[in-house]
VOPAGU-2260 file (C-alpha; in pm, 1 decimal, decimal comma):
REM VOPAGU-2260
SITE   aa  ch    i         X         Y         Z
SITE  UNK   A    0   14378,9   14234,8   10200,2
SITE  UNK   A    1   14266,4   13964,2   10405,6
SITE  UNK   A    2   14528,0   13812,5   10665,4
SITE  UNK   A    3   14738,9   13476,6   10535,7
SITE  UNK   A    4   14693,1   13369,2   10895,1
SITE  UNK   A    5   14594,7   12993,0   10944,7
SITE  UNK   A    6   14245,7   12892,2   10800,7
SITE  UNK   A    7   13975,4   12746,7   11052,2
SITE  UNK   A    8   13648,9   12599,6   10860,7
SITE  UNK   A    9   13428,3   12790,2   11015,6
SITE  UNK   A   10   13431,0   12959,6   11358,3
SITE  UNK   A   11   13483,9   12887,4   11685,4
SITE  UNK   A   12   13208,3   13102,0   11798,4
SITE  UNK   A   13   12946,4   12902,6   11542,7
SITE  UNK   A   14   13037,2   12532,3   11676,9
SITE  UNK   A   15   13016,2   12652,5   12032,6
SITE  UNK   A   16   12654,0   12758,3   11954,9
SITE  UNK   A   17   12566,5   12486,8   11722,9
SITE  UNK   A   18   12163,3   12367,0   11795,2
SITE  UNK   A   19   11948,5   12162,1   11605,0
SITE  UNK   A   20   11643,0   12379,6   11699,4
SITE  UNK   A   21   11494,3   12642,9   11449,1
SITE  UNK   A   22   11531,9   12938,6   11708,3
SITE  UNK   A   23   11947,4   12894,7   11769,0
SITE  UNK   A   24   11980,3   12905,5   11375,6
SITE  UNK   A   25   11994,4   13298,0   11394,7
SITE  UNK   A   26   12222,3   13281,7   11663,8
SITE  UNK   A   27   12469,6   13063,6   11550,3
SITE  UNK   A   28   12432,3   13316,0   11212,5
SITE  UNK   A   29   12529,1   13568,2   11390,9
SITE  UNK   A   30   12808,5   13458,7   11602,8
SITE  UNK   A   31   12976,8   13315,0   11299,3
SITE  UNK   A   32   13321,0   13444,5   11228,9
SITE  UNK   A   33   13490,7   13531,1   10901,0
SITE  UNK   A   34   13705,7   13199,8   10719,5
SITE  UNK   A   35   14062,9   13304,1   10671,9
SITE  UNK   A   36   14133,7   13209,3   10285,0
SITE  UNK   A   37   14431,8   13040,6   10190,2
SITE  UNK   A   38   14417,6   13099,4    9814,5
SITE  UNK   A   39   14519,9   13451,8    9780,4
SITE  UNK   A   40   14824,3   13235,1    9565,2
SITE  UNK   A   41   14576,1   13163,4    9294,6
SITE  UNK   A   42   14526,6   13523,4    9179,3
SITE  UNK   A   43   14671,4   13706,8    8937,7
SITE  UNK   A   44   14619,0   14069,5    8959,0
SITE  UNK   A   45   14526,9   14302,0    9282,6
SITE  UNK   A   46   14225,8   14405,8    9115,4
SITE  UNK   A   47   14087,3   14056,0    9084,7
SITE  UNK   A   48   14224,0   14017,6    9452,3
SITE  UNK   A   49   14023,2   14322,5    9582,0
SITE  UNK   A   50   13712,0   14164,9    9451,5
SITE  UNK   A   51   13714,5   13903,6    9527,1
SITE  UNK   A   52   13778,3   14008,3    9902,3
SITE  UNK   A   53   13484,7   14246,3    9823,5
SITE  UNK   A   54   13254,9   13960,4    9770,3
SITE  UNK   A   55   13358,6   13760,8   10035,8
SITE  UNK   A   56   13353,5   14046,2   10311,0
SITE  UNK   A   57   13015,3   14084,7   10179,7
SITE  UNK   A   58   12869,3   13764,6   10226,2
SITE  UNK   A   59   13034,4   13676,4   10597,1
SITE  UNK   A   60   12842,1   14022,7   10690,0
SITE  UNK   A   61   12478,1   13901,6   10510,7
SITE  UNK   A   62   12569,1   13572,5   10692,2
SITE  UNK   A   63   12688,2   13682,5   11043,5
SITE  UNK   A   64   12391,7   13902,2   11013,6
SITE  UNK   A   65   12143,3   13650,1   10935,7
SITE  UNK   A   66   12035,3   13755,7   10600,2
SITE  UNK   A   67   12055,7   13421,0   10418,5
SITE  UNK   A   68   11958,9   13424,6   10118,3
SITE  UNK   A   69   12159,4   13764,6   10055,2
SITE  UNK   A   70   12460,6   13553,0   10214,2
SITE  UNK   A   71   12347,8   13224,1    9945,7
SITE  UNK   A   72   12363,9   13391,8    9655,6
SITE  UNK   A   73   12690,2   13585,4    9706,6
SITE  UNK   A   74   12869,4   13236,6    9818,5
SITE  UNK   A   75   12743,6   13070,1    9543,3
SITE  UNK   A   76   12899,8   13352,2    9297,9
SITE  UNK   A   77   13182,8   13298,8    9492,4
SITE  UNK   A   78   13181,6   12888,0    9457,4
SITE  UNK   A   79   13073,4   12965,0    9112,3
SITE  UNK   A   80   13371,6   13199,1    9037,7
SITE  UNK   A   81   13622,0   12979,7    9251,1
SITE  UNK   A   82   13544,1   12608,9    9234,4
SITE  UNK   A   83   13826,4   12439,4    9395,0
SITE  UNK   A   84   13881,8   12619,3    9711,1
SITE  UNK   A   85   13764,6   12386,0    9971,2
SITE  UNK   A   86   13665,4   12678,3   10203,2
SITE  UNK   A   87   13407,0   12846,4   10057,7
SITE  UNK   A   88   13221,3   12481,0    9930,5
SITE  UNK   A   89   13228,9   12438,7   10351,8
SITE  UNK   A   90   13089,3   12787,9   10419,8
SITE  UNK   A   91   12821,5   12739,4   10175,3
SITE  UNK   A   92   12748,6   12403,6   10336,4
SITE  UNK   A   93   12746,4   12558,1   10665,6
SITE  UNK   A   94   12493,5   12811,6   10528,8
SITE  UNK   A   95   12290,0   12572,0   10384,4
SITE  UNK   A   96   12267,6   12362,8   10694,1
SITE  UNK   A   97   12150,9   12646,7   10899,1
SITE  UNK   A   98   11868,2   12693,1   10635,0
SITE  UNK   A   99   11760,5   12307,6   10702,7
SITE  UNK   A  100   11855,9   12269,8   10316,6
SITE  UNK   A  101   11990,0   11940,3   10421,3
SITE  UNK   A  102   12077,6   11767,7   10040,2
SITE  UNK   A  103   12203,3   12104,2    9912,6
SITE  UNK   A  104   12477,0   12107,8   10268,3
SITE  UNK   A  105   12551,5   11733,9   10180,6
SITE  UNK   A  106   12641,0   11846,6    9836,6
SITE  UNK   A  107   12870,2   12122,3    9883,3
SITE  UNK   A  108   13055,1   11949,5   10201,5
SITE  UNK   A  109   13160,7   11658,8   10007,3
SITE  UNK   A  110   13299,8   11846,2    9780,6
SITE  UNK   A  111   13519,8   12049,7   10007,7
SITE  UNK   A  112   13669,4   11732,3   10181,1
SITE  UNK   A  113   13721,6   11605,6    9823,9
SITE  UNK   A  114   13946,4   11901,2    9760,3
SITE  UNK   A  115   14065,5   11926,0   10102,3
SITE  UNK   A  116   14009,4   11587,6   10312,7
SITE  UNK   A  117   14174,6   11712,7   10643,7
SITE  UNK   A  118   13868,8   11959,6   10718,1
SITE  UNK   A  119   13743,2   11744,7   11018,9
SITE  UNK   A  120   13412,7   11987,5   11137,2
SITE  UNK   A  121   13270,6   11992,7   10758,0
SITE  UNK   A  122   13302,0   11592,2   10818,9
SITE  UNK   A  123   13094,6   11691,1   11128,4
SITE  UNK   A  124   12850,6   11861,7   11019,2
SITE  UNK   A  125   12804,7   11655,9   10691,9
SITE  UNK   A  126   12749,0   11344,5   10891,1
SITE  UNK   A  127   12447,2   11545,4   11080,0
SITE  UNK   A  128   12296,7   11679,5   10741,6
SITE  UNK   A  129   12318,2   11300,7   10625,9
SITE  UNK   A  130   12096,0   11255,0   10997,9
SITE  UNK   A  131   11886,3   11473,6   10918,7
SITE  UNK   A  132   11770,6   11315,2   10571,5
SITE  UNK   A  133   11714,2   10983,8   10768,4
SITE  UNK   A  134   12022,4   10834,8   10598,7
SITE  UNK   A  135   12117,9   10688,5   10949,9
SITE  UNK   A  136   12423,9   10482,1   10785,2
SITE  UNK   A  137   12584,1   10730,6   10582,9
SITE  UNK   A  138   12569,1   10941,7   10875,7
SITE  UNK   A  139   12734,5   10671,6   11124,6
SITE  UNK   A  140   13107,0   10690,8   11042,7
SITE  UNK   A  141   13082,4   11065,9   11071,5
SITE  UNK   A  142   12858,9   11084,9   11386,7
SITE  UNK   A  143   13100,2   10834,6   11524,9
SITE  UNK   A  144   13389,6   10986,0   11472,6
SITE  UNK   A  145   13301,2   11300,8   11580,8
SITE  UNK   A  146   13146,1   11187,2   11880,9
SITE  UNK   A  147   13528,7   11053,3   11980,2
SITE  UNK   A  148   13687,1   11389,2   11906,2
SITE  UNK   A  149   13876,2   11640,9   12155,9
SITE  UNK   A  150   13663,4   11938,0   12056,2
SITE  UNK   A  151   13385,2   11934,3   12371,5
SITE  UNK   A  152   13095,9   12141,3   12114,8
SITE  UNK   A  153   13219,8   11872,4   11792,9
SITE  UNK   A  154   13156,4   11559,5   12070,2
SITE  UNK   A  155   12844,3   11729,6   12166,0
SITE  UNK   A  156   12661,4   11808,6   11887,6
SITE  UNK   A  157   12755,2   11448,5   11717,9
SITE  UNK   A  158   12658,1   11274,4   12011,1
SITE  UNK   A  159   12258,2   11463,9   11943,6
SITE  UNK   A  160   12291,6   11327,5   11636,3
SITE  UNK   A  161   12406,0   10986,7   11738,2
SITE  UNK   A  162   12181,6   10947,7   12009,5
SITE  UNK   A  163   11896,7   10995,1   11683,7
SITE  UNK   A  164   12088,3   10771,7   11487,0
SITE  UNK   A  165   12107,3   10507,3   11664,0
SITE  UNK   A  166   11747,2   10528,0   11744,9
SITE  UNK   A  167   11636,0   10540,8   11415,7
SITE  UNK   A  168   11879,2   10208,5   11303,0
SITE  UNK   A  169   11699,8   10022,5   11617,0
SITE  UNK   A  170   12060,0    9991,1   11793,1
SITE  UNK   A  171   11872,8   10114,9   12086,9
SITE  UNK   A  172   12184,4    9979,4   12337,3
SITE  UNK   A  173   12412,3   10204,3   12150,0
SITE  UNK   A  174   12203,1   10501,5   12203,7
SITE  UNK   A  175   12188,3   10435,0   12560,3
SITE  UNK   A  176   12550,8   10423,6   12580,8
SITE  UNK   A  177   12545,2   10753,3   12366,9
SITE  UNK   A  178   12325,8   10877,6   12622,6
SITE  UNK   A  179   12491,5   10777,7   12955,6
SITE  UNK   A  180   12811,7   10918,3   12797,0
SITE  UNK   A  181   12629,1   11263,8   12730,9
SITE  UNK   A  182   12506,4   11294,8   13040,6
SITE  UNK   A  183   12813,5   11240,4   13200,5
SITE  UNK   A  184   12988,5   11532,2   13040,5
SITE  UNK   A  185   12679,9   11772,9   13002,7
SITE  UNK   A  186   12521,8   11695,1   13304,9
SITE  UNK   A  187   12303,8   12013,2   13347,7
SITE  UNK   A  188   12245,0   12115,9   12926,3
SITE  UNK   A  189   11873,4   12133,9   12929,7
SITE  UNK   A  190   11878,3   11982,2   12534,0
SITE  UNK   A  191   12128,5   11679,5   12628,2
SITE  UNK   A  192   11889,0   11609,5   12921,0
SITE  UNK   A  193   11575,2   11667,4   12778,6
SITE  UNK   A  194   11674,6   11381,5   12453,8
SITE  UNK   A  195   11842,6   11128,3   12688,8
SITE  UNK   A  196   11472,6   11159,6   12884,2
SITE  UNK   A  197   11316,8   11021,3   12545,5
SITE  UNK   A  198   11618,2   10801,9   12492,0
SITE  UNK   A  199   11592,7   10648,2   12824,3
SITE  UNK   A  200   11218,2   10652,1   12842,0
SITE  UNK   A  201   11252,3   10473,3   12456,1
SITE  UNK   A  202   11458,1   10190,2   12589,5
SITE  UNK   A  203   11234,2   10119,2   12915,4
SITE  UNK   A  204   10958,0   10072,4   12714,3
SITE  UNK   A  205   11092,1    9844,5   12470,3
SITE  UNK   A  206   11239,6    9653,0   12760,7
SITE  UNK   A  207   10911,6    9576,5   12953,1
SITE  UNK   A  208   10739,7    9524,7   12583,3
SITE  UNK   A  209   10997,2    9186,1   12632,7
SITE  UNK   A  210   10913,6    9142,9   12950,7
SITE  UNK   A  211   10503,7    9140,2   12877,0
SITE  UNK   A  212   10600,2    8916,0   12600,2
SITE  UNK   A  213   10651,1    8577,3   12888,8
SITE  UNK   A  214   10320,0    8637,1   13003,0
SITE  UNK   A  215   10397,9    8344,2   13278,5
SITE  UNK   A  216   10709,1    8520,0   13416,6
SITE  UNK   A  217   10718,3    8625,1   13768,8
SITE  UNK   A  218   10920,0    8921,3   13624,9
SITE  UNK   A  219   10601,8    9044,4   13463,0
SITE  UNK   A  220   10351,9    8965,1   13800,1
SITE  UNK   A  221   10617,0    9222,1   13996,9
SITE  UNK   A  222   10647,1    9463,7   13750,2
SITE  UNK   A  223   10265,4    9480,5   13713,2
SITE  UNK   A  224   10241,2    9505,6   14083,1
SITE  UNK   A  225   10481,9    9767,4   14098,0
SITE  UNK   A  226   10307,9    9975,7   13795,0
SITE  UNK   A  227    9968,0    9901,9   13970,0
SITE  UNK   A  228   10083,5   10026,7   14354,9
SITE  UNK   A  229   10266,4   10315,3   14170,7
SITE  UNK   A  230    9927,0   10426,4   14026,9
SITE  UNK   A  231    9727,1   10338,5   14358,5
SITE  UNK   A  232    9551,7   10084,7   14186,1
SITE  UNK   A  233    9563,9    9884,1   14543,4
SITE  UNK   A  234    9332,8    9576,1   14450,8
SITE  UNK   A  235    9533,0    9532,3   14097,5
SITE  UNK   A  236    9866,1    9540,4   14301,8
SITE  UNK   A  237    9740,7    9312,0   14529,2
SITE  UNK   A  238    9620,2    9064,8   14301,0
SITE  UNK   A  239    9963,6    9068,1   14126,1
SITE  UNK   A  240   10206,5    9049,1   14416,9
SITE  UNK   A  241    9977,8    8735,4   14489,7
SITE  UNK   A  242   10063,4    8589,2   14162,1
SITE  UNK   A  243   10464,9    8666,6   14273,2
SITE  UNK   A  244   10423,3    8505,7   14586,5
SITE  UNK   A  245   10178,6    8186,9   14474,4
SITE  UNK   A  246   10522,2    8159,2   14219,5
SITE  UNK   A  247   10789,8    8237,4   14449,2
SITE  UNK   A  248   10711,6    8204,3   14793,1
SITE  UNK   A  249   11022,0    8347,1   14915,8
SITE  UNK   A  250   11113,3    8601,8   14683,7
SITE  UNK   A  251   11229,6    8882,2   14849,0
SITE  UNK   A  252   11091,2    9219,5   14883,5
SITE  UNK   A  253   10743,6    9121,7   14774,3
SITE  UNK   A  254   10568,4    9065,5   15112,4
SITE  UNK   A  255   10723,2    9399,7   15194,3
SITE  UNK   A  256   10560,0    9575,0   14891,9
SITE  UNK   A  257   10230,7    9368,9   14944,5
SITE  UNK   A  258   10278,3    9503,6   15315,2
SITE  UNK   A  259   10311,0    9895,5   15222,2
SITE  UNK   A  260    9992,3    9822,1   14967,2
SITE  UNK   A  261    9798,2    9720,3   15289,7
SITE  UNK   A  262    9903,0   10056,9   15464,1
SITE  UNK   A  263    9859,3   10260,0   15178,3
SITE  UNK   A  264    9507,7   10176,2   15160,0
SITE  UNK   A  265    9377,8   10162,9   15517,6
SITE  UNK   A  266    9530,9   10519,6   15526,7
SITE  UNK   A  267    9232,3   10567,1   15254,2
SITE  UNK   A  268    8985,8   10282,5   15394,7
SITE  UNK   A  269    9053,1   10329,9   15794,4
SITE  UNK   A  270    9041,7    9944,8   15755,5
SITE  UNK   A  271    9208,5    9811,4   16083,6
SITE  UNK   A  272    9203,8    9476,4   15949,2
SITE  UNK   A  273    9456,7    9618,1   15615,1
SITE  UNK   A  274    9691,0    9753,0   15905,0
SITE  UNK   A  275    9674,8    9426,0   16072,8
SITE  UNK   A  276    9767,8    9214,5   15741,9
SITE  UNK   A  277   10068,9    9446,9   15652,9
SITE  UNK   A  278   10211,6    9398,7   15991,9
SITE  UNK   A  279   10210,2    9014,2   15884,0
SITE  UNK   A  280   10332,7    9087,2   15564,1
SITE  UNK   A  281   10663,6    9249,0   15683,0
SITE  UNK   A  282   10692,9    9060,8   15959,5
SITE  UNK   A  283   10731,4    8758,1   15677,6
SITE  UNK   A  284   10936,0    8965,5   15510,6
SITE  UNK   A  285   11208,8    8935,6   15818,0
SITE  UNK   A  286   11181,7    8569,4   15816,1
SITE  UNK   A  287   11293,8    8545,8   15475,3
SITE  UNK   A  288   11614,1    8841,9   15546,5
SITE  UNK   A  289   11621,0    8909,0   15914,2
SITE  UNK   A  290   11829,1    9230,7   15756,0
SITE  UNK   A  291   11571,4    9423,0   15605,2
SITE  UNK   A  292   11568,3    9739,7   15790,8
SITE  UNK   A  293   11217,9    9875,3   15592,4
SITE  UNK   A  294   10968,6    9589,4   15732,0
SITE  UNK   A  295   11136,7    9666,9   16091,9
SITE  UNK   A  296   11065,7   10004,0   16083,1
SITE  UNK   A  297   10736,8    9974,3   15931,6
SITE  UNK   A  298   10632,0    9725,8   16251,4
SITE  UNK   A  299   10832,2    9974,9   16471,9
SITE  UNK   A  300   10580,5   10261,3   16312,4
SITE  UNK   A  301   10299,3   10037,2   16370,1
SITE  UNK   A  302   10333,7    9955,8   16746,7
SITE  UNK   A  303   10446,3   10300,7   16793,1
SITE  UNK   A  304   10084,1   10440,7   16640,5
SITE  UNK   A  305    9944,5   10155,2   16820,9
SITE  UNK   A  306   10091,2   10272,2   17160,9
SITE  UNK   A  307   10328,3    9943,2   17176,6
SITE  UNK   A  308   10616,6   10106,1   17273,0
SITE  UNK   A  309   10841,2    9860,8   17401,2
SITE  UNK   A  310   10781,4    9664,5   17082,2
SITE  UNK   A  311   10797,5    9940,3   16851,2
SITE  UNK   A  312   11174,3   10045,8   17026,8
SITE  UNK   A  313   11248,6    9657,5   16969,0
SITE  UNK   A  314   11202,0    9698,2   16594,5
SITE  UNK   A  315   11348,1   10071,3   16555,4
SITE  UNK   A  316   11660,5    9995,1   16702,8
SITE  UNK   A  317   11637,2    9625,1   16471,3
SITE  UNK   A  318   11630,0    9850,2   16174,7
SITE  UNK   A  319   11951,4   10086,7   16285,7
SITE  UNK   A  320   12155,6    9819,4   16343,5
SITE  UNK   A  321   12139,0    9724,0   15988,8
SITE  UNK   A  322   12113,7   10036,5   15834,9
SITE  UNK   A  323   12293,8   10326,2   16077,5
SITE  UNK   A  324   12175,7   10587,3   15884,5
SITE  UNK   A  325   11806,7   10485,1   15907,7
SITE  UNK   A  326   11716,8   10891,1   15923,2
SITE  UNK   A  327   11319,0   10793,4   15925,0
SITE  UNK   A  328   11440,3   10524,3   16193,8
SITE  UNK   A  329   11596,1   10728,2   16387,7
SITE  UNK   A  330   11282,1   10988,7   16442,5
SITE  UNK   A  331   11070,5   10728,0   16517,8
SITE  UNK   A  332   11306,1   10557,5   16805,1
SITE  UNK   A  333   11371,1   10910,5   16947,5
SITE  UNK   A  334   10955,3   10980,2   16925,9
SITE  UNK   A  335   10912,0   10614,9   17114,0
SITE  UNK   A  336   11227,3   10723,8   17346,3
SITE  UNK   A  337   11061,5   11037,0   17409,5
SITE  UNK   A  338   10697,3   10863,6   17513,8
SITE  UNK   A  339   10922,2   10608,2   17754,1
SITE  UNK   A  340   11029,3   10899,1   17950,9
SITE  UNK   A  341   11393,8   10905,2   17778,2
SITE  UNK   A  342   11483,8   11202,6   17647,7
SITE  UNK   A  343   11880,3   11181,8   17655,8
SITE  UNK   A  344   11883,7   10895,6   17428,1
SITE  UNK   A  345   11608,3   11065,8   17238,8
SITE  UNK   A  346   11790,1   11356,0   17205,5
SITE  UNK   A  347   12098,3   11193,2   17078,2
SITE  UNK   A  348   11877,3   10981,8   16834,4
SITE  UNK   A  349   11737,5   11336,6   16650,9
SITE  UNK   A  350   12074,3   11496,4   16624,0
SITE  UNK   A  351   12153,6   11220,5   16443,2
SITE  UNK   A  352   11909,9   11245,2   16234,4
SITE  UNK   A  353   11980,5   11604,6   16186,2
SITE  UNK   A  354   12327,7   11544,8   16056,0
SITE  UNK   A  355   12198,0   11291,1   15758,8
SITE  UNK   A  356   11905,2   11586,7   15688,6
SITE  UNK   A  357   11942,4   11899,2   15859,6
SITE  UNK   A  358   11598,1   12056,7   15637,9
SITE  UNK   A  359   11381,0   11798,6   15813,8
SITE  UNK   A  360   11109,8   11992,5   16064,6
SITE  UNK   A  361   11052,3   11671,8   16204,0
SITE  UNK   A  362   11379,1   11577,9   16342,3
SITE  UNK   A  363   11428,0   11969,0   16529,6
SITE  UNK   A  364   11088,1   11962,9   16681,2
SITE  UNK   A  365   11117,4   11636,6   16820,2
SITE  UNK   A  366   11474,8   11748,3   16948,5
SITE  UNK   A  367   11290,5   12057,9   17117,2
SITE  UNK   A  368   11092,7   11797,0   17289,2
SITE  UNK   A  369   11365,5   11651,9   17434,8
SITE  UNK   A  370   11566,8   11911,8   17511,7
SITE  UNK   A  371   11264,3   12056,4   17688,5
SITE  UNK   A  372   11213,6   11734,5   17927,3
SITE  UNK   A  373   11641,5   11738,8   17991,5
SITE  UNK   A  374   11586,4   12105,8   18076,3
SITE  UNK   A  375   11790,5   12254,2   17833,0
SITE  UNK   A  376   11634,7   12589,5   17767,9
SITE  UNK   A  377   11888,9   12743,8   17579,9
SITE  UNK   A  378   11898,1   12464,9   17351,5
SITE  UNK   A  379   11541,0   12413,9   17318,4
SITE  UNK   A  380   11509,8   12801,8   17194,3
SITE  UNK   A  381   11706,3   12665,6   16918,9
SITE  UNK   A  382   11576,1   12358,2   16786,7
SITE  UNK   A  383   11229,8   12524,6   16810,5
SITE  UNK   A  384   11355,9   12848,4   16600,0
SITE  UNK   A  385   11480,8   12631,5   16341,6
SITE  UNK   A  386   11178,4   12394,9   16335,4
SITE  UNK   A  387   10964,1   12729,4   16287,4
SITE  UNK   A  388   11194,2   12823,2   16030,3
SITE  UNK   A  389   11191,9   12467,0   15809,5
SITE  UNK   A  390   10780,9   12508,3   15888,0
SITE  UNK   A  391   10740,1   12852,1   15779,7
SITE  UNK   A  392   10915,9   12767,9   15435,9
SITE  UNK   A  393   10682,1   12701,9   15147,1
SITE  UNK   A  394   10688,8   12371,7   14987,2
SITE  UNK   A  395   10634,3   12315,7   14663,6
SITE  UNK   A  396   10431,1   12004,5   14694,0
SITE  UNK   A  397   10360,9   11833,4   15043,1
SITE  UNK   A  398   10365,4   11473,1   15020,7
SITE  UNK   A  399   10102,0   11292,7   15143,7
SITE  UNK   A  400   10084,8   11022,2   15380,3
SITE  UNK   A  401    9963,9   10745,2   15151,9
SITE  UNK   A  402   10206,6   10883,8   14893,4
SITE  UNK   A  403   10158,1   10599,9   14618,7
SITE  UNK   A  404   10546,9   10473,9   14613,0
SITE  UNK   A  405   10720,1   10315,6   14321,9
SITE  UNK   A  406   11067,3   10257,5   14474,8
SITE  UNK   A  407   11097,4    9972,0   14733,0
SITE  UNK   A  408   11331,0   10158,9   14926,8
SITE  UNK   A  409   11053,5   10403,9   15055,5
SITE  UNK   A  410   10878,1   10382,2   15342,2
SITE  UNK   A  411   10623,1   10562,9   15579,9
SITE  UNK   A  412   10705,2   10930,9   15660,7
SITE  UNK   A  413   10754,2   11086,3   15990,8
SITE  UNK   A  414   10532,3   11366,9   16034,1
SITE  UNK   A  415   10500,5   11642,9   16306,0
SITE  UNK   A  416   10158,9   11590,4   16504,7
SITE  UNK   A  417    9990,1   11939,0   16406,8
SITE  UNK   A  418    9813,2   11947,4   16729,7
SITE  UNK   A  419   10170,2   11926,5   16890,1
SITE  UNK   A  420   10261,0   12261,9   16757,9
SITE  UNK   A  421    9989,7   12471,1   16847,1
């Protein structure tokens, strides 16, 4: 006889599986548990009661077991032979939903919360057959609601949904909001990630189609520019911070990116006279915010390459005492420290350094510089093993020196001098 224990709709093992992806069909088949009826009440002889169990053992094995159509036909006898128990219509909708028979799963799900309303996962699941079929508000209310309950794989799965839904009804700030919720809670789930990439990527794109619609803003000029440097398309970006700046001839940032433009491509030209302009560029940059610690370390990098050392300390330290935690900053004081003869301050400089990134080469070799010049032997030994450790790692992908930057908040890279190390 089967147990008169408390029904669940269907298992706990099936909604903690639940995909939308072909593949995880058979597994959510398989992990599927048996539904504990509640309607032994309704029959009237142990015969009838033995068959029925029969049948019903029969097609939770076809289904656990991934036979489907096997497991179809025996719940439909069953739905057939037993209309009005809410349990099996849901099983059968469950069924049908694995088989991506989307209407047929609509069907039979409404009808078990007709007879039995309080079934809150076949509301679930109904909701994402309606998705699916592209019936985006029939789904909504569902989706919705599930997507605010307490059950972490009910929330999940909805929110998939949602995230679709929303999409597909143009509500495109709701599915962000979907999204940013998602990620929060499933913050490494490969699937939640890889849709709120497309969500995200979805809503970017429609935002800068705006944007490109006020062809005269200087919105669109620095985005351009920004697009254009990102692809090292140096003239284009150029051009377009130009625009920005013959618009707004204080805007901030812009004769900083116009500035790292100018570096980028002398380090592919050689062009002294592109060197020369960017130095101009941020140095404009610091008469509009005497603050920003980028365009005084890019002129401290400059007249530390250029063997202006006094100058270039003038700017690093500029830089730290806006931003303490300057770690590019940092190496190149303590590199300019070092060439001045100071290697206690230099010293104290790359430890710093060390303690905001202790996997950068460049900040231990420089220390066994300077530990070398104080005389520390013991302490050189050290920095140098662990710079030959960092440097006999292999890196994925080394980045290069003109490195074609997006984000304003990059800026030139320290870099060991491979002559120094042989």
């Amino acid at each position: 006889m089967l147990p008169t224990a408390q029904y669940s709709e269907f298992s706990a093992g099936f909604v903690s599986t639940m995909r939308f992806r072909a593949a995880q069909f058979r597994m959510i088949a398989r992990l599927a548990c048996a539904i504990i009826l509640l309607f032994l009440g309704v029959l009237h002889a142990p015969a009838q009661e033995s068959a029925l169990e029969t049948q019903y053992a029969a097609a939770q094995r076809a289904m656990a077991e991934g036979r489907y159509a096997e497991a179809q036909r025996a719940y439909q006898s069953l739905v057939q032979s037993n209309p009005n128990i809410a349990e099996l219509h849901a099983n059968l909708g469950v069924l049908y939903f694995q088989q991506k028979m989307y209407e047929q799963s609509v069907q039979e799900l409404r009808r078990a919360l007709q007879l039995k309303p309080g079934l809150t996962k076949s509301a679930a699941i109904l909701a994402m057959s309606q998705s699916e079929l592209g019936k985006y508000n029939e789904a909504l209310p569902g989706l919705e609601k599930g997507f605010h309950s307490s059950d972490p794989d009910i929330k999940r799965m909805c929110g998939l949904q949602l995230e679709r839904a929303y999409t597909g009804l143009k509500h495109d700030n709701k599915a962000v909001e979907v999204a940013l919720e998602l990620g929060r809670l499933y913050p490494d789930d490969p699937e939640v990630l890889y849709h709120n990439g497309k969500i995200f990527g979805n809503f970017a794109f429609l935002t800068m189609q705006k944007l490109w619609a006020a062809p005269d803003s200087v919105w669109k000029h620095q985005a351009e520019g920004e697009a254009f440097e990102s692809q090292g398309a140096f003239e284009e970006a150029i051009g377009q911070y130009r625009d920005v700046l013959a618009r707004d001839p204080r805007r901030p940032g812009i004769h900083y990116r116009l500035g790292r433009v100018l570096l980028s491509r002398s380090r592919k030209t050689g062009s002294a006279q592109d060197v020369t302009a960017a130095a101009k560029e941020f140095q404009q940059e610091l008469e509009i915010d005497p603050t920003h610690a980028n365009s005084a370390y890019e002129l401290g990098e400059i007249d530390r390459s250029a063997g202006q050392l006094k100058d270039a300390q003038s700017y690093f330290e500029m830089a730290l005492k806006y931003y303490p935690d300057f770690e590019e900053a940092h190496q190149g004081l303590a590199a300019t420290l070092l060439a001045l003869q100071q290697p206690q301050p230099a010293a104290e400089h790359l430890k710093r350094a060390i303690a905001l990134d202790p996997s950068n080469e460049v900040s231990w070799w420089r220390l066994s510089q300077a530990e070398r010049a104080l005389g520390n032997v013991e302490e050189q030994k050290k920095a140098l093993a662990e710079f030959q450790r960092l440097h006999s790692k292999p890196k994925a992908q080394e980045r290069e020196a003109d490195r074609n930057l997006f984000s304003s908040d990059e800026v030139t890279e320290q870099k060991v001098d491979p002559a120094s190390t042989q």
